[in-house]
KEBA-645714 format. One line per field, with one value per residue (C-alpha): chain; x, y, z. Coordinates in pm, 1 decimal, padded with zeros to 6 digits, always signed. Layout:
# residues N
nudo: [A | ...]
px: [X | ...]
py: [Y | ...]
pz: [Z | ...]
//
This chain:
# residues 422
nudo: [A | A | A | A | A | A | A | A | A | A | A | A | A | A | A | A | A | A | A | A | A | A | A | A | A | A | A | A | A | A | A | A | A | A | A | A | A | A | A | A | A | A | A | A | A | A | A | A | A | A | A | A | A | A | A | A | A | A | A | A | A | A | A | A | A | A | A | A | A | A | A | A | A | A | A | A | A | A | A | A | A | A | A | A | A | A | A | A | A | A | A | A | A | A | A | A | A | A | A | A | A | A | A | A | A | A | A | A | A | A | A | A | A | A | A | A | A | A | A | A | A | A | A | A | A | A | A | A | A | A | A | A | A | A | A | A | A | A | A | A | A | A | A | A | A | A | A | A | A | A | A | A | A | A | A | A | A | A | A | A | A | A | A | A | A | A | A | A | A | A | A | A | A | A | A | A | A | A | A | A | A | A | A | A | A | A | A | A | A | A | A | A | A | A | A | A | A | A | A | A | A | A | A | A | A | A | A | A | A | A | A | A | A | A | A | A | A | A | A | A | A | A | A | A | A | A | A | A | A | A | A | A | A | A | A | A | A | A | A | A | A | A | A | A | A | A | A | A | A | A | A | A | A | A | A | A | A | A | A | A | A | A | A | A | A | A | A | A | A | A | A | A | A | A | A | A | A | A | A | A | A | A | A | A | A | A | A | A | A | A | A | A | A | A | A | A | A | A | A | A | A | A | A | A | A | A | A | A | A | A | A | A | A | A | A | A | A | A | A | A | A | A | A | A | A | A | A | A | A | A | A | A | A | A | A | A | A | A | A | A | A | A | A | A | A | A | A | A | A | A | A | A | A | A | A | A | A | A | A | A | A | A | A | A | A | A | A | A | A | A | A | A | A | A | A | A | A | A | A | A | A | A | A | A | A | A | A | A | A | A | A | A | A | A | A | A | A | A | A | A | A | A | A | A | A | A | A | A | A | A | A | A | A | A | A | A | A | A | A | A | A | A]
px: [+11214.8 | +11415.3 | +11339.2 | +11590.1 | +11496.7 | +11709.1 | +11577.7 | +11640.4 | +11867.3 | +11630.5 | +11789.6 | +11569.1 | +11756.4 | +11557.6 | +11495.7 | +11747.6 | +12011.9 | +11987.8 | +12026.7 | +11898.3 | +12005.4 | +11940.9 | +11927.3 | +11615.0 | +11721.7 | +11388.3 | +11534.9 | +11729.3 | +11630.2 | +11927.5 | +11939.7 | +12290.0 | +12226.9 | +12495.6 | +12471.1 | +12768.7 | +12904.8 | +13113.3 | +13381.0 | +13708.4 | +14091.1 | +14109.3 | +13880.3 | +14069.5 | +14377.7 | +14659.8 | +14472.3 | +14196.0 | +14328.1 | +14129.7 | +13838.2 | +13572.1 | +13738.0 | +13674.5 | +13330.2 | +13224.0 | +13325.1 | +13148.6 | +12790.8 | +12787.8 | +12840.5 | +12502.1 | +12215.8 | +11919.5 | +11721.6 | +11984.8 | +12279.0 | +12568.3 | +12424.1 | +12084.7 | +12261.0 | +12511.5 | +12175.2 | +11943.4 | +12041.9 | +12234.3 | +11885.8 | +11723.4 | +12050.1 | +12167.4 | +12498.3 | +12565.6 | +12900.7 | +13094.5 | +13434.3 | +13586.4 | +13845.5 | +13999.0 | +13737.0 | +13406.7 | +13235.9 | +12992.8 | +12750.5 | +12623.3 | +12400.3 | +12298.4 | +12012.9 | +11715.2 | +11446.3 | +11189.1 | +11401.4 | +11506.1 | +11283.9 | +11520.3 | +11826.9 | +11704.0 | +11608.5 | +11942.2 | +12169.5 | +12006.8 | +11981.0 | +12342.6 | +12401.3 | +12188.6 | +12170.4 | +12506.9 | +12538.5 | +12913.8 | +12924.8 | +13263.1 | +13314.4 | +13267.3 | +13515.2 | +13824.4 | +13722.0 | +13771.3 | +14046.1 | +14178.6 | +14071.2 | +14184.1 | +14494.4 | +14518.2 | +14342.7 | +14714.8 | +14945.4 | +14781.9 | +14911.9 | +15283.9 | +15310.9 | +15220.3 | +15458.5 | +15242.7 | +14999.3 | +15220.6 | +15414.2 | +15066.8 | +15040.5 | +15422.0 | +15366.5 | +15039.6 | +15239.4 | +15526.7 | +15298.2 | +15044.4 | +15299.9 | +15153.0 | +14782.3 | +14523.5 | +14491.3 | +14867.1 | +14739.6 | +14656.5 | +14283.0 | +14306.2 | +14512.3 | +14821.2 | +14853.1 | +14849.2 | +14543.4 | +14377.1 | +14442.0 | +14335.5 | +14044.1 | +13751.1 | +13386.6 | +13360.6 | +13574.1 | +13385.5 | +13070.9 | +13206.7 | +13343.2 | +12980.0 | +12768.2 | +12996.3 | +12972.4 | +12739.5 | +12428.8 | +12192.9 | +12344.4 | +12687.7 | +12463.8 | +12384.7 | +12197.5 | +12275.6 | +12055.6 | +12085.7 | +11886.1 | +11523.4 | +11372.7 | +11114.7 | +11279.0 | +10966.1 | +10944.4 | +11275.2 | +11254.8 | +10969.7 | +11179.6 | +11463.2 | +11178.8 | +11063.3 | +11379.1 | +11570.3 | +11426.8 | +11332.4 | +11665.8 | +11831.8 | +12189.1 | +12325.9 | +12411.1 | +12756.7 | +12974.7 | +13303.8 | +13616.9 | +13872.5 | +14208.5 | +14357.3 | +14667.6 | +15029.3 | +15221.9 | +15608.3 | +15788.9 | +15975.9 | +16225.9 | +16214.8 | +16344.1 | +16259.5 | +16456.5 | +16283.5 | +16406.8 | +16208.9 | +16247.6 | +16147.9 | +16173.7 | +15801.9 | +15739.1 | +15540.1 | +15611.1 | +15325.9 | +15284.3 | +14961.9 | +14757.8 | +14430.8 | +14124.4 | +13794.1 | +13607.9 | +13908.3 | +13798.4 | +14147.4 | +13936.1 | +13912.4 | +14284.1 | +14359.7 | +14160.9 | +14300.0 | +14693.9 | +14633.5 | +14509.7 | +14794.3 | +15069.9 | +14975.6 | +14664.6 | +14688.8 | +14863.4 | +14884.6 | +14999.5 | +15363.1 | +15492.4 | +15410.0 | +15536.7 | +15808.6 | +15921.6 | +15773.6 | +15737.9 | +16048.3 | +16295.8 | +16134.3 | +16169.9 | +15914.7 | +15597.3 | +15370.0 | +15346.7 | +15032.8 | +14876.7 | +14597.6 | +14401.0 | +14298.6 | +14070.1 | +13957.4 | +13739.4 | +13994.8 | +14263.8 | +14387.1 | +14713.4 | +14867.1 | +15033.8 | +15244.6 | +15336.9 | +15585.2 | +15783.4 | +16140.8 | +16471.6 | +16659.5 | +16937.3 | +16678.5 | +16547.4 | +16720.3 | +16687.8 | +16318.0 | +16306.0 | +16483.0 | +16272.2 | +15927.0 | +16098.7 | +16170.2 | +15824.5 | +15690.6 | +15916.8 | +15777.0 | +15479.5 | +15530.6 | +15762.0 | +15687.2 | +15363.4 | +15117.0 | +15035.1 | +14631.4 | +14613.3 | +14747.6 | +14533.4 | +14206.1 | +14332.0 | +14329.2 | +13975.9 | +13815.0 | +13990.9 | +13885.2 | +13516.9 | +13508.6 | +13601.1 | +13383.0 | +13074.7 | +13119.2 | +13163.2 | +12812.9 | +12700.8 | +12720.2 | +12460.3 | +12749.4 | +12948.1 | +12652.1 | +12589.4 | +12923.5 | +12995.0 | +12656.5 | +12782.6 | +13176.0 | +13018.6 | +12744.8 | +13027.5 | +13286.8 | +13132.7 | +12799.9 | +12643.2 | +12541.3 | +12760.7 | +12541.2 | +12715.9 | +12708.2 | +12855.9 | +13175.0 | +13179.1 | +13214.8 | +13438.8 | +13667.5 | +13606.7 | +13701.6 | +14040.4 | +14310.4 | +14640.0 | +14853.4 | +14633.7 | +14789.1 | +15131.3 | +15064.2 | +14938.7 | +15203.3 | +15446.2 | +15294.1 | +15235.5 | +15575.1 | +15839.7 | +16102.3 | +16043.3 | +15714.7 | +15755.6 | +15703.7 | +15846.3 | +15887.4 | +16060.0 | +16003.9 | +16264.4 | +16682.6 | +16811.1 | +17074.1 | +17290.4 | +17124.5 | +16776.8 | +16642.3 | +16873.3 | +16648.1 | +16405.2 | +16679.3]
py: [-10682.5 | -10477.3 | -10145.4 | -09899.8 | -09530.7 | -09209.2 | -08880.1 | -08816.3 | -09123.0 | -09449.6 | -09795.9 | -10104.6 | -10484.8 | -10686.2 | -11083.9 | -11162.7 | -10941.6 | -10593.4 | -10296.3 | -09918.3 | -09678.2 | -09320.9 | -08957.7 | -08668.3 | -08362.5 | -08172.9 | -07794.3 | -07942.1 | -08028.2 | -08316.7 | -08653.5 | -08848.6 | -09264.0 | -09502.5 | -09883.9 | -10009.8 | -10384.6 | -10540.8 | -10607.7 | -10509.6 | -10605.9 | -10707.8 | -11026.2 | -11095.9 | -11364.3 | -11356.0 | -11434.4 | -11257.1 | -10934.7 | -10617.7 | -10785.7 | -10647.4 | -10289.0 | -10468.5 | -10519.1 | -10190.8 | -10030.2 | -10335.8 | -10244.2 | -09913.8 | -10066.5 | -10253.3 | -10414.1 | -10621.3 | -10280.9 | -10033.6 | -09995.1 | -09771.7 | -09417.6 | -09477.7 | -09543.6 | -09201.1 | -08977.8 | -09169.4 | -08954.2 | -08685.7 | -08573.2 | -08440.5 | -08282.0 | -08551.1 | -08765.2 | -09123.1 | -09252.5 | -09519.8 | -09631.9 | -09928.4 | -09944.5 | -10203.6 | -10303.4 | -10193.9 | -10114.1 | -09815.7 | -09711.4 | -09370.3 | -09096.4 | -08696.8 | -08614.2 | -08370.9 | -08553.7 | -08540.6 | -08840.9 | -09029.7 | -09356.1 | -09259.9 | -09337.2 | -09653.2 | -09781.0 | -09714.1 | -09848.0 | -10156.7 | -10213.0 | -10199.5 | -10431.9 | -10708.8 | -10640.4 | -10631.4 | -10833.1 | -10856.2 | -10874.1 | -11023.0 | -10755.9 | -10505.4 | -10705.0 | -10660.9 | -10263.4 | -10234.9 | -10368.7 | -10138.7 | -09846.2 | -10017.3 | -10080.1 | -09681.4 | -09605.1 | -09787.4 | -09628.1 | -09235.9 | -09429.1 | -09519.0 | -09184.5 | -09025.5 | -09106.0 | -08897.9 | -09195.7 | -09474.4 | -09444.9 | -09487.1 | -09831.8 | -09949.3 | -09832.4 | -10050.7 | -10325.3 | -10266.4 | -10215.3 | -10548.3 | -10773.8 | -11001.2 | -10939.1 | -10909.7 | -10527.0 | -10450.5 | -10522.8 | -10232.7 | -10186.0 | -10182.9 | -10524.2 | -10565.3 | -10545.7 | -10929.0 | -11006.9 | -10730.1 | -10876.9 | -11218.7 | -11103.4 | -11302.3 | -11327.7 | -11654.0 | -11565.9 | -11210.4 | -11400.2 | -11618.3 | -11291.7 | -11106.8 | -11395.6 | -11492.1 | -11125.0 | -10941.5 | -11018.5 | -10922.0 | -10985.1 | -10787.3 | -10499.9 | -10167.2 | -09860.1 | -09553.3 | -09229.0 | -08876.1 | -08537.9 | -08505.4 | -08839.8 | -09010.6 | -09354.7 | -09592.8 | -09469.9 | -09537.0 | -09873.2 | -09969.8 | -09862.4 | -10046.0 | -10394.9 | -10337.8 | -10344.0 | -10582.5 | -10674.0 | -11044.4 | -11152.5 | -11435.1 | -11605.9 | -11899.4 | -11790.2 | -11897.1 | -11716.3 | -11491.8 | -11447.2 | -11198.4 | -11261.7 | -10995.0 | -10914.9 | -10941.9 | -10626.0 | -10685.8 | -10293.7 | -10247.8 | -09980.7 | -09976.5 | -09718.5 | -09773.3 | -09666.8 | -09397.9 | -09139.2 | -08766.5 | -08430.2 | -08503.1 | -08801.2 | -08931.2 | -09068.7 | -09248.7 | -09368.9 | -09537.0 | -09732.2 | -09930.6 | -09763.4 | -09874.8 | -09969.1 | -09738.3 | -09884.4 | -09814.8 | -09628.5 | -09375.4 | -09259.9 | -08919.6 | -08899.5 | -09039.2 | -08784.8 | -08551.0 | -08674.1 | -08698.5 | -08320.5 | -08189.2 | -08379.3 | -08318.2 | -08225.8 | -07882.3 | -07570.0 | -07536.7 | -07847.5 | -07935.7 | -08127.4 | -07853.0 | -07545.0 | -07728.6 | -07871.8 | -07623.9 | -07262.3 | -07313.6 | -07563.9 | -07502.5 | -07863.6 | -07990.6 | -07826.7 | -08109.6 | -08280.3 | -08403.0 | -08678.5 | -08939.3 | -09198.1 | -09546.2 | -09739.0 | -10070.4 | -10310.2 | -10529.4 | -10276.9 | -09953.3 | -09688.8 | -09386.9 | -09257.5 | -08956.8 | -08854.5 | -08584.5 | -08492.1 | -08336.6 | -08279.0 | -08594.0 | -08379.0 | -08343.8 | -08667.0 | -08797.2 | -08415.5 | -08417.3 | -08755.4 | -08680.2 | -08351.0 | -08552.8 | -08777.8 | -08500.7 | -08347.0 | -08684.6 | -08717.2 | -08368.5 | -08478.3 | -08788.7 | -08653.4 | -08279.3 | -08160.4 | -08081.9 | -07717.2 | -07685.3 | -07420.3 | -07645.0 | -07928.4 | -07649.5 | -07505.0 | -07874.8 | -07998.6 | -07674.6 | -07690.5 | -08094.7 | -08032.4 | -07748.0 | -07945.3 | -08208.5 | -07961.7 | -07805.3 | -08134.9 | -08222.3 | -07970.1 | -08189.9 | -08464.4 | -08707.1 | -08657.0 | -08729.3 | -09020.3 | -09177.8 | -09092.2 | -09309.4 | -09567.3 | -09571.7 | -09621.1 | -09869.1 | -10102.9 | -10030.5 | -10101.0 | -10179.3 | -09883.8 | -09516.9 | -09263.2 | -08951.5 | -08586.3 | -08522.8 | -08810.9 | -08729.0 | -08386.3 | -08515.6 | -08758.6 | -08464.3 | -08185.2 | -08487.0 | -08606.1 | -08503.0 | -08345.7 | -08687.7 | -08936.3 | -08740.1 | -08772.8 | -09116.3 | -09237.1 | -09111.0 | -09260.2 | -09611.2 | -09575.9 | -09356.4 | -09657.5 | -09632.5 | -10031.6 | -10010.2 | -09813.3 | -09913.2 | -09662.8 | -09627.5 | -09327.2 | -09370.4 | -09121.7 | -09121.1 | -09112.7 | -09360.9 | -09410.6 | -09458.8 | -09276.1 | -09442.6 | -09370.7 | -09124.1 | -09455.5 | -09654.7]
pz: [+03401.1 | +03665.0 | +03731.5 | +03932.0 | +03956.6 | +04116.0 | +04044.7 | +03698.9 | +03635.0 | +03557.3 | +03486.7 | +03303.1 | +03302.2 | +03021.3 | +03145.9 | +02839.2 | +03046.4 | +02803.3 | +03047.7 | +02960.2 | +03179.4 | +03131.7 | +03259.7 | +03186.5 | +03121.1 | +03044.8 | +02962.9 | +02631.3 | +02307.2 | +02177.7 | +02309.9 | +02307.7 | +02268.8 | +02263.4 | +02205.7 | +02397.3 | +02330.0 | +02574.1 | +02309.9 | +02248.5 | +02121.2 | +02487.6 | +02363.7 | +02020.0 | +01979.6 | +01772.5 | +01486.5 | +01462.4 | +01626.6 | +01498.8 | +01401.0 | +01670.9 | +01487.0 | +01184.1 | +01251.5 | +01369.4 | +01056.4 | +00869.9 | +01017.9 | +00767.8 | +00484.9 | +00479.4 | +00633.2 | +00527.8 | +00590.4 | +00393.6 | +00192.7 | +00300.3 | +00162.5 | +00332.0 | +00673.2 | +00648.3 | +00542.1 | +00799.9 | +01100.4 | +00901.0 | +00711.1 | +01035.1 | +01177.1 | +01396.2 | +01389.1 | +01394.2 | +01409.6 | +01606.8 | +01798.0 | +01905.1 | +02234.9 | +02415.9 | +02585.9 | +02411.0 | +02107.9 | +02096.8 | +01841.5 | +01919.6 | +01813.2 | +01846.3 | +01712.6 | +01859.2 | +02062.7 | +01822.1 | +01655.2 | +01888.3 | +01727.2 | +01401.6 | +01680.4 | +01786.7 | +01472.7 | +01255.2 | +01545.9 | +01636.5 | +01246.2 | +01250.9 | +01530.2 | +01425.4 | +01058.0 | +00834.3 | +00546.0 | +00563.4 | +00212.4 | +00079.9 | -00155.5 | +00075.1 | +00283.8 | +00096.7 | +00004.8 | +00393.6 | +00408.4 | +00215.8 | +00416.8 | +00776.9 | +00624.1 | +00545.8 | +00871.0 | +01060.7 | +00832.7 | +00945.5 | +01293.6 | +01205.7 | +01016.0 | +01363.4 | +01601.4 | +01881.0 | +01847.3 | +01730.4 | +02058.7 | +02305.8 | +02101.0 | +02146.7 | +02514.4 | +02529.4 | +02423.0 | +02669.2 | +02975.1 | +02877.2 | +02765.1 | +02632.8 | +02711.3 | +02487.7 | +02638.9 | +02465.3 | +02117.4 | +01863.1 | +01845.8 | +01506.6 | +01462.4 | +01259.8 | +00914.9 | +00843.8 | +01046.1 | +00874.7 | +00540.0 | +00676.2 | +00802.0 | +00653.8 | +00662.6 | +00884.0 | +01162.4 | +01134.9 | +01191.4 | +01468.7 | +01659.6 | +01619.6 | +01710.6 | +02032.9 | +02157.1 | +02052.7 | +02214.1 | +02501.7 | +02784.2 | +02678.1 | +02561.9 | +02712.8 | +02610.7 | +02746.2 | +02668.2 | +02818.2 | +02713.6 | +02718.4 | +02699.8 | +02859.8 | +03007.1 | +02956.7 | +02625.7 | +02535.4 | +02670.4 | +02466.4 | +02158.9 | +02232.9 | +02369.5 | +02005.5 | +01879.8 | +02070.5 | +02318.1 | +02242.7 | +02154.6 | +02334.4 | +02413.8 | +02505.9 | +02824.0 | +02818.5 | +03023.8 | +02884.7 | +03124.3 | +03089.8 | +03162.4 | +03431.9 | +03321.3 | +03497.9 | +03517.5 | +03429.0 | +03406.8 | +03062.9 | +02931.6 | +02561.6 | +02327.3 | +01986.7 | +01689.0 | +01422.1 | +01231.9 | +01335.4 | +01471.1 | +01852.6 | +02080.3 | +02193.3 | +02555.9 | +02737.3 | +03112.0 | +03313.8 | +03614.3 | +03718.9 | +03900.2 | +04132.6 | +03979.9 | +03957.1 | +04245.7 | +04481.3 | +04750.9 | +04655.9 | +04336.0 | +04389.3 | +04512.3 | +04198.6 | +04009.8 | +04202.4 | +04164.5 | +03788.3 | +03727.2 | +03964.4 | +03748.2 | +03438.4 | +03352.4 | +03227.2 | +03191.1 | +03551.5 | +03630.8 | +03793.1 | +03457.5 | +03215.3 | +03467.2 | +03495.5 | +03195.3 | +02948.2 | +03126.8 | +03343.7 | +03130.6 | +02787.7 | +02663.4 | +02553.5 | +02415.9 | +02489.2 | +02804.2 | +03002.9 | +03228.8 | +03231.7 | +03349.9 | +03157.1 | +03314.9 | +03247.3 | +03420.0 | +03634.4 | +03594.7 | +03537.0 | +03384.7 | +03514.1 | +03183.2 | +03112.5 | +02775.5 | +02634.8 | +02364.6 | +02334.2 | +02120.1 | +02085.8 | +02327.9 | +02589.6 | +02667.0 | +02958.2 | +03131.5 | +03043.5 | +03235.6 | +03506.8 | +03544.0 | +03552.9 | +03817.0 | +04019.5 | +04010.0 | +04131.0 | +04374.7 | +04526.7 | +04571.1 | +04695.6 | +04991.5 | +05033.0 | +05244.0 | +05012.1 | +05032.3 | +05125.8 | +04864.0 | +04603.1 | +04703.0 | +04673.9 | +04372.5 | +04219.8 | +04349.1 | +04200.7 | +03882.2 | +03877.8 | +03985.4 | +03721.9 | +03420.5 | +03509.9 | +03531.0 | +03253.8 | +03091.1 | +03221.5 | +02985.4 | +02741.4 | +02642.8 | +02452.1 | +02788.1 | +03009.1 | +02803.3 | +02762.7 | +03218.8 | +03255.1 | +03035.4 | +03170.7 | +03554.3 | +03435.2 | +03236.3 | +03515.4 | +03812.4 | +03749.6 | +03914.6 | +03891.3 | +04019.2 | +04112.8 | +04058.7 | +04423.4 | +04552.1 | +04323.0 | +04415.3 | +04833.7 | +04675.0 | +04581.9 | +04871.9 | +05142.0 | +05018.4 | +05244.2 | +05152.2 | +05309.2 | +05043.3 | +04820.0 | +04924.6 | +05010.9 | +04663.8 | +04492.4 | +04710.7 | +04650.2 | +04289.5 | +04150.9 | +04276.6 | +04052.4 | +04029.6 | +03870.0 | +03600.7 | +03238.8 | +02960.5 | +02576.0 | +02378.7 | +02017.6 | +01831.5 | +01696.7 | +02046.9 | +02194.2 | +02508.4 | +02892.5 | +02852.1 | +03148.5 | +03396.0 | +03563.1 | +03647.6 | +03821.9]
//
């Protein structure tokens, strides 16, 4: 068994390849703990796309241990929360609950993970309710359009399906192939606990030992595909009031030494009220009344999205006015009080984030699956105070070529909307 210890941050690797990794804080009473599986719709085929989705919501309808009303009252009896979520590259199961209970945690979520029944009626009923879950999508075209855009930017990559599949591989969906997904993934080695509040780490690892810690795998190994960026301009057809956007680009992946610049490039963009796109294009044109930035990383890759929305009327002048703003930046000196006001604004969200156990938990877990290491607070804080007003400019300049852009409007508009990105 490895051991790796840093102040209050302790890390544990189990000889069957299991990692624990978590963070004491001693002056609260809640402790966040998430089971995260290295699966996502990034490891599905045509086929059998939605199905590690599928399975997470499968886990609380049964085990050999409980049925579905024992599982939801488990956590929810002594105040704490259970609940789960699968992306495009993981699947986490994940708790709240006050450190008294933390046993409780371990217990119900490793139940789930190696427990289901899968039962075949319980099969179809979800079914039923996935099938509703991607209709609340389509009937939101706010969400509907990051999906198209998914599938503009990927191509055809496993990272441009839904995470929720399509329709007909949700109704095909059946209990062997369900089995064959679960056994293939989820086990030790893909596995990874993270825990943050106040917690004792050797205790916590002899929960989880008792729990899990035997298990074994085959020790097969699982490739993922990088994927091959080829820029699309799609504008898809669908009657509504506005005309949804999204326009991305790749952008460099979270070990890049550029991080913080990236951070950095991202907030001053879009990524508030303050920010160049929404001055612009809400206080100054009054176009749109949504409009914002962000990052996606992933762990060979990563997306620099923007999304708005506007008046079918407005479209190409709200495109041409987020060109623009890019184009500022990436030629114009960067004003040192700019590139202040933006590191404080970036190092204050993420402090007051860190007052948060489920966001302490989850930044452990995103740096652990990403790249494998811990990043402390202080060494992101330098990370931000030393980036210079030129990486800036220079970033934005390599990223924002009108060449590598990818976009999607979703909305009744027509004629040359992408002009603005020739």
């Amino acid at each position: 068994m490895l051991v790796t210890e840093n102040s209050s941050y302790k890390r544990t690797v189990f000889p069957n390849g299991l990692k624990i990794i978590s963070e004491a804080i001693p002056h609260v009473r809640s402790v966040s703990l998430g089971l995260w599986i290295d699966v996502g719709s990034r490891d599905e085929n045509e086929k059998n796309a939605g199905v590690s989705h599928f399975i997470e919501h499968m886990v609380f309808k049964g085990t050999r241990n409980r049925d579905a009303s024992q599982i939801a009252s488990y956590l929810e009896s002594v105040g704490g929360v259970l609940n789960a979520f699968t992306s495009r590259e993981q699947t986490c199961y994940f708790a709240k609950i006050l450190d008294q209970h933390l046993p409780r945690a371990v217990d119900i979520i490793f139940d789930l993970a190696q427990n289901a029944l899968f039962d075949k009626s319980n099969i179809d009923k979800e079914k039923r309710v996935i099938l509703e879950e991607i209709k609340d999508i389509e009937d939101a075209p706010s969400d509907l359009v990051h999906d198209r855009f998914a599938r503009a930017f990927f191509g055809p990559h496993p990272l441009g399906r839904p995470i929720l599949g399509e329709k007909a591989t949700v109704k095909g969906m059946g209990r062997v192939a369900i089995l064959r997904h679960l056994n293939k993934y989820y086990r030790p080695d893909r596995m990874l606990v993270a825990a943050s509040g106040n917690l004792d780490h050797a205790a916590l690892v002899n929960l989880v030992g008792q729990a899990f810690g035997a298990g074994e795998h085959d020790g097969s190994p699982i490739n993922r595909k990088r994927p091959v960026f080829k820029p699309l301009r799609k504008a898809i057809k669908r009657k509504s009031s506005q005309v949804h956007i999204c326009l991305g680009v790749p952008a460099r992946e979270f070990n890049d030494p550029s991080r913080s610049a990236m951070f950095i490039l991202n907030s001053m963009l879009g990524g508030g009220m303050s920010s160049r796109l929404f001055q612009k294009l809400r206080d100054n044109l009054g176009i749109v009344y949504n409009v914002y930035t962000y990052l996606d990383y992933f762990q060979d890759t990563s997306v620099q999205g923007i999304y708005l929305a506007t008046d079918r009327k407005n479209v190409r002048r709200a495109i041409e006015a987020v060109m623009k703003e890019i184009d500022r930046i990436a030629s114009e000196p960067l004003p040192e009080a700019d590139l202040s006001r933006n590191k404080e604004q970036l190092k204050g969200h993420l402090m007051l984030g860190l007052e948060n156990t489920s966001s302490r938990m989850n930044r452990l877990a995103k740096h652990e699956l990403l790249i494998g290491r811990y990043i402390p607070l202080d060494e992101t804080v330098l990370g931000i105070d030393t980036v210079k007003a030129e990486e800036i400019t220079d970033l934005a300049r390599e990223l924002f070529r009108r060449d590598r852009f990818t976009a999607v409007t979703m909305g009744n508009v027509e004629g040359d909307i992408f002009s603005a990105l020739e």
